[in-house]
ChimeraX commands (.cxc) that place a marker at each C-alpha (Angstrom):
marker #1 position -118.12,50.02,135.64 radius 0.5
marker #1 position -118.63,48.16,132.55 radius 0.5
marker #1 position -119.14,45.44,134.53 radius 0.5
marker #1 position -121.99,47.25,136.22 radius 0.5
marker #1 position -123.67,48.92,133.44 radius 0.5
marker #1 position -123.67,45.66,131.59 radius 0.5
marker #1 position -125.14,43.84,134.50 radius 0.5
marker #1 position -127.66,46.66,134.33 radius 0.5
marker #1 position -128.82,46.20,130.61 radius 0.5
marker #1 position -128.74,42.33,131.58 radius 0.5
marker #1 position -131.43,43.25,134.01 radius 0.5
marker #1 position -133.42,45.49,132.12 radius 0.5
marker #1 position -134.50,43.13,129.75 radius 0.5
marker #1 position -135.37,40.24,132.11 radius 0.5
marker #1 position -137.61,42.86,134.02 radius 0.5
marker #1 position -139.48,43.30,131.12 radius 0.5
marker #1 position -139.62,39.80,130.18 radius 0.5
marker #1 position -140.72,38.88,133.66 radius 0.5
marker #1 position -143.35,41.87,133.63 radius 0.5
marker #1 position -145.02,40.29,130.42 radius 0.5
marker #1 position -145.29,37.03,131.34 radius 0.5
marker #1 position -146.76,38.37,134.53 radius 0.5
marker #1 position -149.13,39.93,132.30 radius 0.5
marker #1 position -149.60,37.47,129.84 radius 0.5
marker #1 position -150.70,34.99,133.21 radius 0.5
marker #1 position -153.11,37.28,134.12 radius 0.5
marker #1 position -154.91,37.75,130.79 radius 0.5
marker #1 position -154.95,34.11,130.66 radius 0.5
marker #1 position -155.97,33.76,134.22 radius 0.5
marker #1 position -159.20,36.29,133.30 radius 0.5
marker #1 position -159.69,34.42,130.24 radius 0.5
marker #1 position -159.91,30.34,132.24 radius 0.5
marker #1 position -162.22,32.32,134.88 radius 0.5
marker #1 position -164.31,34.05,132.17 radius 0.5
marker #1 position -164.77,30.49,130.49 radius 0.5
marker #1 position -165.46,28.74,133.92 radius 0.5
marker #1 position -168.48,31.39,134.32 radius 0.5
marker #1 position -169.80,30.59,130.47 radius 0.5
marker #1 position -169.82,27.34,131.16 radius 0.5
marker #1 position -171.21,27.15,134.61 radius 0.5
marker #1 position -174.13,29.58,132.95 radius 0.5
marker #1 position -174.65,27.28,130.13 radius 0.5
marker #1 position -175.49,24.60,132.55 radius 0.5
marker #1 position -177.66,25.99,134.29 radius 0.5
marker #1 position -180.04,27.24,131.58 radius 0.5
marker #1 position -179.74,24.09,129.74 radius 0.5
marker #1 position -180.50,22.17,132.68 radius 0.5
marker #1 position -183.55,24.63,133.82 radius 0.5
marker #1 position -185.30,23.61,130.10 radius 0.5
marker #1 position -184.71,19.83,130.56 radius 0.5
marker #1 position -186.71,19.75,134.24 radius 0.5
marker #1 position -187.33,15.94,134.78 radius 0.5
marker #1 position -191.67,16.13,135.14 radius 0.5
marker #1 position -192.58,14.48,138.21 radius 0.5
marker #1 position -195.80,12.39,138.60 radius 0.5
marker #1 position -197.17,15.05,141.07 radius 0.5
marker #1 position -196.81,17.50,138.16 radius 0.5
marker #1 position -198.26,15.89,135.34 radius 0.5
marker #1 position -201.63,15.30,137.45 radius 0.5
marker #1 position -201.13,18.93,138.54 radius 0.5
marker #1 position -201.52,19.42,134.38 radius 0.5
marker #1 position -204.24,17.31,133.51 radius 0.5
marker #1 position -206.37,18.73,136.70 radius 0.5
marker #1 position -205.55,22.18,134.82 radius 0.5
marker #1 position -206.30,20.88,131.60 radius 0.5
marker #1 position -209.65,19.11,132.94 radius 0.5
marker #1 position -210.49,22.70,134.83 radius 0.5
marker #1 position -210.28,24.27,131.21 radius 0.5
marker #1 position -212.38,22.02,129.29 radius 0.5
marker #1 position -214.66,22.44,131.91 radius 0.5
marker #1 position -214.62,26.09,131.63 radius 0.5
marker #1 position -214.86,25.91,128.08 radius 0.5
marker #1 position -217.96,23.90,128.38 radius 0.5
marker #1 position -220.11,25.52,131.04 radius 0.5
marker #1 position -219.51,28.89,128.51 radius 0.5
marker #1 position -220.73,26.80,125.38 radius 0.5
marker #1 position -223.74,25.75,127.94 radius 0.5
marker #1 position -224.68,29.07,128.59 radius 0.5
marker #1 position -224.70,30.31,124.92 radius 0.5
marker #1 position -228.05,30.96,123.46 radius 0.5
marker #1 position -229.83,28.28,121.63 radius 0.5
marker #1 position -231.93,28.66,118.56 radius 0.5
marker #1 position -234.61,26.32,117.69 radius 0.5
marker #1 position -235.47,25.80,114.19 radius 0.5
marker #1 position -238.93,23.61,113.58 radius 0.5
marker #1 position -240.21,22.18,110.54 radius 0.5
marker #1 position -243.56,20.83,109.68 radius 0.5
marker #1 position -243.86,17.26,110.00 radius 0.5
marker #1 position -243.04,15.10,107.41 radius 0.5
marker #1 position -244.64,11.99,106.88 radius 0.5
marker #1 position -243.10,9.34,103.93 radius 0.5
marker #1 position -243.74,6.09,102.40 radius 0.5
marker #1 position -240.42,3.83,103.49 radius 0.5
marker #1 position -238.65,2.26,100.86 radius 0.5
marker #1 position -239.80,-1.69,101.83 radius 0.5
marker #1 position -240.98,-3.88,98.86 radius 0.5
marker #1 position -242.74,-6.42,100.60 radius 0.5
marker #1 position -244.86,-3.83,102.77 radius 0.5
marker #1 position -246.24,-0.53,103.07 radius 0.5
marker #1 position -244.39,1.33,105.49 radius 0.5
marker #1 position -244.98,4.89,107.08 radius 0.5
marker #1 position -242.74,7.14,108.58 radius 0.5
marker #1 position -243.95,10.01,110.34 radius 0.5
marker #1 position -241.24,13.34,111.87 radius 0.5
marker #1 position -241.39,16.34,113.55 radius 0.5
marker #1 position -238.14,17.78,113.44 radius 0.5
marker #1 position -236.21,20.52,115.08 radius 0.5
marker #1 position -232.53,21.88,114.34 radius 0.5
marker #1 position -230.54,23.50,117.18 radius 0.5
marker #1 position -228.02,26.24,116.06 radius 0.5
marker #1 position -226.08,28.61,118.49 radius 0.5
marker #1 position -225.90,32.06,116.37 radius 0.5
marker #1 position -228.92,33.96,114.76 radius 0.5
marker #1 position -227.42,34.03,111.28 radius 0.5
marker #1 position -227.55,30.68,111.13 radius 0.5
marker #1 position -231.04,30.57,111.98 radius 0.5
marker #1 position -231.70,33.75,109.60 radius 0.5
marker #1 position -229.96,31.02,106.99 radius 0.5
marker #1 position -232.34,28.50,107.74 radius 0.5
marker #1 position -235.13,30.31,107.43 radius 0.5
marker #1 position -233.82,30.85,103.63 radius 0.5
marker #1 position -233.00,27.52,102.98 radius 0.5
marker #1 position -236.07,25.89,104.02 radius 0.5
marker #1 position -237.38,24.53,100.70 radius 0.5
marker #1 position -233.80,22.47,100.40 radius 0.5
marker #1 position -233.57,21.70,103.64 radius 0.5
marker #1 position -237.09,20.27,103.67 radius 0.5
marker #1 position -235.84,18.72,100.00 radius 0.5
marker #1 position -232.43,16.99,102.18 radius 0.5
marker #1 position -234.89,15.48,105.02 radius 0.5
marker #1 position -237.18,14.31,102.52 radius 0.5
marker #1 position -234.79,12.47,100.35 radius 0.5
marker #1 position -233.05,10.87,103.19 radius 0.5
marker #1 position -236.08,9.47,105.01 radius 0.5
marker #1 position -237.90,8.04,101.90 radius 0.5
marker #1 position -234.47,6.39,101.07 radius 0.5
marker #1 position -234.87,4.06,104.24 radius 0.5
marker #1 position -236.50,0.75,105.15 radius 0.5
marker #1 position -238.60,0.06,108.33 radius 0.5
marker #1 position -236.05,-2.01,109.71 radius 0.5
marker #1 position -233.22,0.85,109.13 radius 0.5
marker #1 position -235.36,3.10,111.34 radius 0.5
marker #1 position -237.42,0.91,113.86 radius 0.5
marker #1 position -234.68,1.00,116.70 radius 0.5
marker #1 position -232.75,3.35,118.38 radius 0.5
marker #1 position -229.85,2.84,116.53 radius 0.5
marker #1 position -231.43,3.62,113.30 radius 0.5
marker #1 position -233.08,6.92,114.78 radius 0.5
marker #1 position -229.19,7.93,115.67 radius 0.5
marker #1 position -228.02,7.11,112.13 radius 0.5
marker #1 position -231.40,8.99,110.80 radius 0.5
marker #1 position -230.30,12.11,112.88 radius 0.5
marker #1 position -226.69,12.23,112.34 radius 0.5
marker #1 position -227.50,11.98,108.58 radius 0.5
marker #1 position -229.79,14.99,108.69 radius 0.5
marker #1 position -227.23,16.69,111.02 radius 0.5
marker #1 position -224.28,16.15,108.04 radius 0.5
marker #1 position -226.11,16.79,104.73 radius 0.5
marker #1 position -228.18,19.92,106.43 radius 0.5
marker #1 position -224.53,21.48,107.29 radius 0.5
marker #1 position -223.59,20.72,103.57 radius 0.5
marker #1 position -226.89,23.49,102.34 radius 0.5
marker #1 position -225.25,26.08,104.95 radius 0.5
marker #1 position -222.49,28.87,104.74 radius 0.5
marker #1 position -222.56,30.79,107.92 radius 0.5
marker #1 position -222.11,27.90,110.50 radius 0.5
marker #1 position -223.71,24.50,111.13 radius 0.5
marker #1 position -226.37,22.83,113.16 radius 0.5
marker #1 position -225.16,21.79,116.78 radius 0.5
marker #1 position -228.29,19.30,117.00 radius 0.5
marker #1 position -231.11,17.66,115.20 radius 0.5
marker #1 position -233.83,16.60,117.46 radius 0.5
marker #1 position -236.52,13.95,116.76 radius 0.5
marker #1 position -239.74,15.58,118.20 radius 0.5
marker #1 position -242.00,12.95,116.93 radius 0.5
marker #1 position -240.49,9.76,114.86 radius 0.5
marker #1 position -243.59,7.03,114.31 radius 0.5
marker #1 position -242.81,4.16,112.23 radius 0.5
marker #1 position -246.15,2.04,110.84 radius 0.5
marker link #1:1,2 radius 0.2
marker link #1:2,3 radius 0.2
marker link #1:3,4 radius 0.2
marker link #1:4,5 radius 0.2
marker link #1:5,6 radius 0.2
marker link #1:6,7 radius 0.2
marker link #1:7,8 radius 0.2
marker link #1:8,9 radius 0.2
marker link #1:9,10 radius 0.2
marker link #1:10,11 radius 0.2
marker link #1:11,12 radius 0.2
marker link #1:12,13 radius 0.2
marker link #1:13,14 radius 0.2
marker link #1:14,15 radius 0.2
marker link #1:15,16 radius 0.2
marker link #1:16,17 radius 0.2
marker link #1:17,18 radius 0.2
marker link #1:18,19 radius 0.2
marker link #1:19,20 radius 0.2
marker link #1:20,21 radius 0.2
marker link #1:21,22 radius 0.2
marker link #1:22,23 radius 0.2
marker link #1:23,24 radius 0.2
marker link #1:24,25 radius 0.2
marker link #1:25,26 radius 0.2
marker link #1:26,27 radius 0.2
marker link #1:27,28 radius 0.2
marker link #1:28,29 radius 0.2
marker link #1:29,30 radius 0.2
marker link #1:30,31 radius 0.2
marker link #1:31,32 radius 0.2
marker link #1:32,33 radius 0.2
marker link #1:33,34 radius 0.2
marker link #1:34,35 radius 0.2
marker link #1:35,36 radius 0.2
marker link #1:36,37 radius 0.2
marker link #1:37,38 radius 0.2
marker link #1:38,39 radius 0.2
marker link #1:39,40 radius 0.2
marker link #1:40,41 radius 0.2
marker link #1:41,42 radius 0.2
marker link #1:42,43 radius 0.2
marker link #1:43,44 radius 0.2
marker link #1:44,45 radius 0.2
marker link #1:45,46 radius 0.2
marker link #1:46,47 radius 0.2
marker link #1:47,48 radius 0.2
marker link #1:48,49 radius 0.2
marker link #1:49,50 radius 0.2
marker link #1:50,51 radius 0.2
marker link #1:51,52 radius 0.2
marker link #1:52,53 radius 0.2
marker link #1:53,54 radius 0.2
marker link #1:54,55 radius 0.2
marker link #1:55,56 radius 0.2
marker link #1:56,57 radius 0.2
marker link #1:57,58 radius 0.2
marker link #1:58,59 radius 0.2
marker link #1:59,60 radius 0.2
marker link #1:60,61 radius 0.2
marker link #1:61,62 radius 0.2
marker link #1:62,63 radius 0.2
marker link #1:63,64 radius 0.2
marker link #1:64,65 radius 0.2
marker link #1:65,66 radius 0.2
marker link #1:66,67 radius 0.2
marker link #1:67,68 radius 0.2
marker link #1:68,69 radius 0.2
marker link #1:69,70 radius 0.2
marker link #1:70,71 radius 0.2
marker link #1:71,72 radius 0.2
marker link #1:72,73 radius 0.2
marker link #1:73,74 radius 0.2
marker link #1:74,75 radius 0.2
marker link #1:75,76 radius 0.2
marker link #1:76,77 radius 0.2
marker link #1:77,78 radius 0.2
marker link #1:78,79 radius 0.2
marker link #1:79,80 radius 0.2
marker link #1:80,81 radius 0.2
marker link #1:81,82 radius 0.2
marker link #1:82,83 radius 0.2
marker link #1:83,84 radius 0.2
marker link #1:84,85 radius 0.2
marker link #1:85,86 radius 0.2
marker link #1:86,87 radius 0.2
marker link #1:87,88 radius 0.2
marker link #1:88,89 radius 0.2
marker link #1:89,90 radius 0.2
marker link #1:90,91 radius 0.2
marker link #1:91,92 radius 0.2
marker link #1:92,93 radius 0.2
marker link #1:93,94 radius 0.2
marker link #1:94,95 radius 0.2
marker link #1:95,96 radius 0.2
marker link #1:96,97 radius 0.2
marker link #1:97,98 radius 0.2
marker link #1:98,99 radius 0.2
marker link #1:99,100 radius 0.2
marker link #1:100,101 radius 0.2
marker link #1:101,102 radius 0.2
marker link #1:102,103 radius 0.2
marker link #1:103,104 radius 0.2
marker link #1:104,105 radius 0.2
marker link #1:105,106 radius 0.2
marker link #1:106,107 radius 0.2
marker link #1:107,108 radius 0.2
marker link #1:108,109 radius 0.2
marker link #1:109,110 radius 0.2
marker link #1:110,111 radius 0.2
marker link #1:111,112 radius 0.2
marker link #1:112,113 radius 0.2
marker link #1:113,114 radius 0.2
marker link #1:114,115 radius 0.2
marker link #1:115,116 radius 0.2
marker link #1:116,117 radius 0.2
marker link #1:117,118 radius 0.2
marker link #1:118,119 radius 0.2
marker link #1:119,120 radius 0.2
marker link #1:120,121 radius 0.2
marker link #1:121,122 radius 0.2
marker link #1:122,123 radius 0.2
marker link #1:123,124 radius 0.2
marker link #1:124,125 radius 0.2
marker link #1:125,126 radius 0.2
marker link #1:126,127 radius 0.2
marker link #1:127,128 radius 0.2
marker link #1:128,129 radius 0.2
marker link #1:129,130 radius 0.2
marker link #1:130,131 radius 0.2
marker link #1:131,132 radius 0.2
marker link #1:132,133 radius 0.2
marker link #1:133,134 radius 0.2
marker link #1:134,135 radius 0.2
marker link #1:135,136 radius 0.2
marker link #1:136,137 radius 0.2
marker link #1:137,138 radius 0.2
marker link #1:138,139 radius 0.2
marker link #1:139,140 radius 0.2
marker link #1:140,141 radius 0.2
marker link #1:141,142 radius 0.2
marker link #1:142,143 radius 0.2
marker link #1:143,144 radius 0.2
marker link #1:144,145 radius 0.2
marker link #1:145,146 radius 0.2
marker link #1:146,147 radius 0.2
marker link #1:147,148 radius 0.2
marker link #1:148,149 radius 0.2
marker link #1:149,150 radius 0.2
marker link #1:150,151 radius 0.2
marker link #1:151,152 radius 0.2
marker link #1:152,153 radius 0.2
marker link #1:153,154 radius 0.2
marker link #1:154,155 radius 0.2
marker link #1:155,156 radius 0.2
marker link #1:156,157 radius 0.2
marker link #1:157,158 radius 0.2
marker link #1:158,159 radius 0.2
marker link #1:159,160 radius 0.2
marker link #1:160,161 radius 0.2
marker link #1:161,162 radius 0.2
marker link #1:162,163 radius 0.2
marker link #1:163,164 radius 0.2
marker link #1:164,165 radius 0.2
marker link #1:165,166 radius 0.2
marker link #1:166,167 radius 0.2
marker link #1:167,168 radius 0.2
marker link #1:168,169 radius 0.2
marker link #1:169,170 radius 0.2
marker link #1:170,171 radius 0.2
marker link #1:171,172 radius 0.2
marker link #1:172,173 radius 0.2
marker link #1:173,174 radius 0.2
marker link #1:174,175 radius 0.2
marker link #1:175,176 radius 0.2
marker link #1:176,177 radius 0.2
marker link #1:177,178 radius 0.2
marker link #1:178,179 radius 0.2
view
């Protein structure tokens, strides 16, 4: 009977040893598979953000981005214009070796009415500005097209210096006679 009841206690405690390593395997177990399912997760977001861009899809992108631009546009088009005309001017041109006469008619195109309401206000120094930069120039400066394009791009920057409320979208030559 000793025999038996120490054969018993030998038992008990392998029973329990064997029941928590059996436990012990399965917490580990649940632990690999919970890591397998991280990972396999992981992957698949990170690999969804670095999506190789095909050729196909970057034209897909600039059509869109052309389409936009467009869209953009045609809405700028269709935005009221404002027309702002000044008397003519007519200058002496700065040659030395001749008398030279310029004669303008200019208009300035803005998009919003307080900019034109601006204008209006400003029309002694922007008469000033177009004055001072057409008697500053010589008949060769402005007899050509490529002169006339300076002239207006000139008169388009210093004008947008006098404003606050916006600037000029255009300056048109109505009449431009050099003599």
């Amino acid at each position: 009977m000793a025999e038996e009841a120490s054969g018993k206690d030998k038992n008990a405690p392998e029973s329990s040893a064997s029941g928590n390593n059996m436990l012990l395997m399965i917490i580990a177990g649940v632990a690999l598979l919970l890591l397998i399912i991280v990972g396999v997760l992981a992957f698949m977001l990170l690999s969804e953000e670095k999506e190789e861009v095909t050729p196909e899809m970057q034209k897909l992108q600039e059509i869109q981005n052309i389409q936009k631009a467009e869209a953009l546009a045609e809405a700028f088009k269709t935005e009221k214009a404002f027309f702002f005309s000044l008397d003519p001017f007519i200058v002496n041109l700065t040659d030395t070796d001749e008398k030279h006469y310029l004669k303008a008619v200019i208009e300035l195109e803005v998009r919003r009415e307080d900019i034109m309401k601006e204008l209006q206000s400003k029309t002694p120094q922007i008469r000033d500005t177009i004055l001072f930069v057409l008697t500053n120039k010589a008949y060769d400066e402005v007899n050509n097209n490529e002169g006339k394009s300076a002239v207006k791009h000139e008169l388009l920057v210093r004008i947008n210096q006098l404003l606050n409320t916006g600037g000029l979208e255009m300056v048109y030559l109505m009449d431009f006679v050099v003599q």
